[in-house]
FINU-29538 format. One record per residue (C-alpha): residue number from 1; residue in three letters; z, y, x. Coordinates in steps of 0.25 Angstrom, whole numbers, plus 5000, padded with zeros to 4 digits. Layout:
BEGIN
NUM|ALA|Z|Y|X
...
! end
This chain:
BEGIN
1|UNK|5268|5343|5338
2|UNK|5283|5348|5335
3|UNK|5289|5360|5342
4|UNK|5296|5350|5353
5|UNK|5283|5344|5357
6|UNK|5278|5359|5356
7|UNK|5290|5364|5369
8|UNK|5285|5351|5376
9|UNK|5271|5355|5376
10|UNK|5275|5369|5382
11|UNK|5284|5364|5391
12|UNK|5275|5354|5396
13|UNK|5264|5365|5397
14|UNK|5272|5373|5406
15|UNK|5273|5362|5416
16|UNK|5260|5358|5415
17|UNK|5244|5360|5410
18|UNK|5245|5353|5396
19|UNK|5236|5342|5392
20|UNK|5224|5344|5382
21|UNK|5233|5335|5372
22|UNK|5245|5345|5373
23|UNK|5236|5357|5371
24|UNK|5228|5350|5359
25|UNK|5244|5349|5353
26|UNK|5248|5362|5358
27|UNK|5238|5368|5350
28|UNK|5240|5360|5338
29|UNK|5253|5365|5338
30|UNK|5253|5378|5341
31|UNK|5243|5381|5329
32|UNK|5252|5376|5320
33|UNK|5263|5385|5326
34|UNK|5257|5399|5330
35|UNK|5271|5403|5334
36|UNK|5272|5395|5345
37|UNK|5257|5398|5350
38|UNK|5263|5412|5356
39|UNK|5274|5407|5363
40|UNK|5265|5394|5368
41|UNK|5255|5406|5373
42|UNK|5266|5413|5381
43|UNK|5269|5402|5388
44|UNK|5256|5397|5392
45|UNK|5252|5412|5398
46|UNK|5268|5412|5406
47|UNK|5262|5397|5411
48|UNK|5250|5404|5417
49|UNK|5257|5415|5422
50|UNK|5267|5408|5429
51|UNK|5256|5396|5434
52|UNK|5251|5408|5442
53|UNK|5261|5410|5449
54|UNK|5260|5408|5463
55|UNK|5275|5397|5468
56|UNK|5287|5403|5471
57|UNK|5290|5402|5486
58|UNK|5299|5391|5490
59|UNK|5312|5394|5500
60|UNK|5311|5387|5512
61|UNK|5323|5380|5510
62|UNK|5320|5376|5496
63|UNK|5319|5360|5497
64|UNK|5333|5362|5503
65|UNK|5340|5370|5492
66|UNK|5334|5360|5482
67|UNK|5339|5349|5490
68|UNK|5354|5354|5491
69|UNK|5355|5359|5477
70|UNK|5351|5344|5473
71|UNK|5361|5339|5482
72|UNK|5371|5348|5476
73|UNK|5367|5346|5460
74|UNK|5370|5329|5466
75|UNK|5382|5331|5473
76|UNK|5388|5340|5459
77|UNK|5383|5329|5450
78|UNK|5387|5317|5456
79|UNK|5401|5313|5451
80|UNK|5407|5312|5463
81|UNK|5404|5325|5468
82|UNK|5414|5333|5477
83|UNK|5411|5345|5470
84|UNK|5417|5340|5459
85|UNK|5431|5342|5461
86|UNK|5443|5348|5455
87|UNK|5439|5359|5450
88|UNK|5427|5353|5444
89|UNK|5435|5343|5437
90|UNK|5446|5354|5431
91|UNK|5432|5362|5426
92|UNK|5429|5350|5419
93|UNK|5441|5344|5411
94|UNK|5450|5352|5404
95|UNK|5461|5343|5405
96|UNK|5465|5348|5419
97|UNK|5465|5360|5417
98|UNK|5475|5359|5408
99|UNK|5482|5351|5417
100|UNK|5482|5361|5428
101|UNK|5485|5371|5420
102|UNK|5498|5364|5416
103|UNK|5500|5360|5429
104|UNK|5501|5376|5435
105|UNK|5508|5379|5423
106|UNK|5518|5368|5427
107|UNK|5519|5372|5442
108|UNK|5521|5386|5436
109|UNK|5532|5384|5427
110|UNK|5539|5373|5437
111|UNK|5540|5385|5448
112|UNK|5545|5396|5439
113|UNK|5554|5385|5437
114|UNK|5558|5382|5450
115|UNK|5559|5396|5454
116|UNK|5570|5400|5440
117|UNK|5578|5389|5448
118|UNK|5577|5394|5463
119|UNK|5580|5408|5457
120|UNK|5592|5402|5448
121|UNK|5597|5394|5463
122|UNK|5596|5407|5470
123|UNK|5604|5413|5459
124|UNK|5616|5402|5460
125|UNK|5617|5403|5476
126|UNK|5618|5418|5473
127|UNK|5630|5416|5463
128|UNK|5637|5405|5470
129|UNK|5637|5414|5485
130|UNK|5645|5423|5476
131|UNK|5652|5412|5470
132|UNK|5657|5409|5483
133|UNK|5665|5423|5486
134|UNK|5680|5422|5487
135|UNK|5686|5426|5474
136|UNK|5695|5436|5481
137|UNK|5683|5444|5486
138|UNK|5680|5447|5470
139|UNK|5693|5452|5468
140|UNK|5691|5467|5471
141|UNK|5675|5464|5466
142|UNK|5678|5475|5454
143|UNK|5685|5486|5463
144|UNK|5674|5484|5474
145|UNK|5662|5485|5466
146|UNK|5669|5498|5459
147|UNK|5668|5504|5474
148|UNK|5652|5502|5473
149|UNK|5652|5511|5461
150|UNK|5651|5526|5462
151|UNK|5663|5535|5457
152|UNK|5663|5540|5445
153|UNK|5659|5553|5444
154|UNK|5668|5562|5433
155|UNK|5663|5576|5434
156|UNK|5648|5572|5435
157|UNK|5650|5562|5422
158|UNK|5658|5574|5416
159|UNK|5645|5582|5419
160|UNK|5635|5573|5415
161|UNK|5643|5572|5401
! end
C-alpha cells in the first residue's frame, strides 16, 4: 500500500465502518510507517467523538433554502442566464474594458473639444458686437477713458518720493 491508497483508506474510514480487509491493510502499513500510526489514531478518537454527537437541529424551512439555492446555482450556470449580463461579460474579457475605456476617454476629449469652440464662438460674437460701433464713436475713445482715471496727484507723489 502506497500513501495514495493510505488517504483513501482514511477517508473512506471517516465515512464508513472499514471492512476487515481494509483494516488487515491498514495495519500492514501503518507498521511499516510508525509516523503515520499517531496521526491515523488522532483521527479515529476525533471519529468517535464526533459519532457521538447527537444531529444538529434542522430549520423548518430547511428543504426550502436547499431548494432555491439549487435553483439559483442552475439559473447562474446555465449559459443563457439573465444574470449574466453586461457587467458580467465586462468582468470577464479584458478587451472591453479597454474599449470602454477608450470610449469615455473619446467622449471626454471630444466635449472639452466642443466646449474650446462654444467658448471661441462666444468670443467672436463679443468681438463682432464691437465690431459693429460707428467709427465716429471711437474718435474721442482716448480722451474719454482719460476722464475714468483719477488725477494725478503732485504733492502726494512729491511726498511719497
Amino acid at each position: 500500500m502506497n500513501e495514495s491508497e493510505f488517504n483513501k483508506l482514511k477517508e473512506t474510514s471517516w465515512r464508513r465502518k472499514l471492512t476487515p480487509r481494509e483494516e488487515a491493510a491498514l495495519a500492514d502499513f501503518l507498521a511499516g510507517h510508525l509516523e503515520e500510526r499517531s496521526g491515523w489514531e488522532s483521527d479515529l478518537r476525533l471519529n468517535q467523538m464526533l459519532n457521538g454527537l447527537p444531529d444538529a437541529p434542522v430549520s423548518s424551512n430547511f428543504t426550502s433554502q436547499v431548494v432555491h439555492a439549487v435553483e439559483r446555482d442552475v439559473l447562474e450556470s446555465s449559459p443563457h442566464s439573465t444574470r449574466k449580463s453586461f457587467a458580467h461579460w465586462l468582468r470577464s474579457n479584458w478587451l472591453p474594458r479597454v474599449a470602454l475605456a477608450a470610449l469615455l476617454l473619446g467622449g471626454g476629449v471630444f466635449s472639452v473639444q466642443q466646449y474650446k469652440r462654444v467658448q471661441v464662438a462666444h468670443d467672436i460674437a463679443a468681438v463682432s458686437s464691437v465690431a459693429s460701433i460707428p467709427p465716429q464713436w471711437l474718435q474721442d475713445f482716448d480722451a474719454i477713458n482719460r476722464l475714468s482715471q483719477p488725477p494725478i496727484d503732485d504733492e502726494l507723489l512729491a511726498a511719497l518720493q
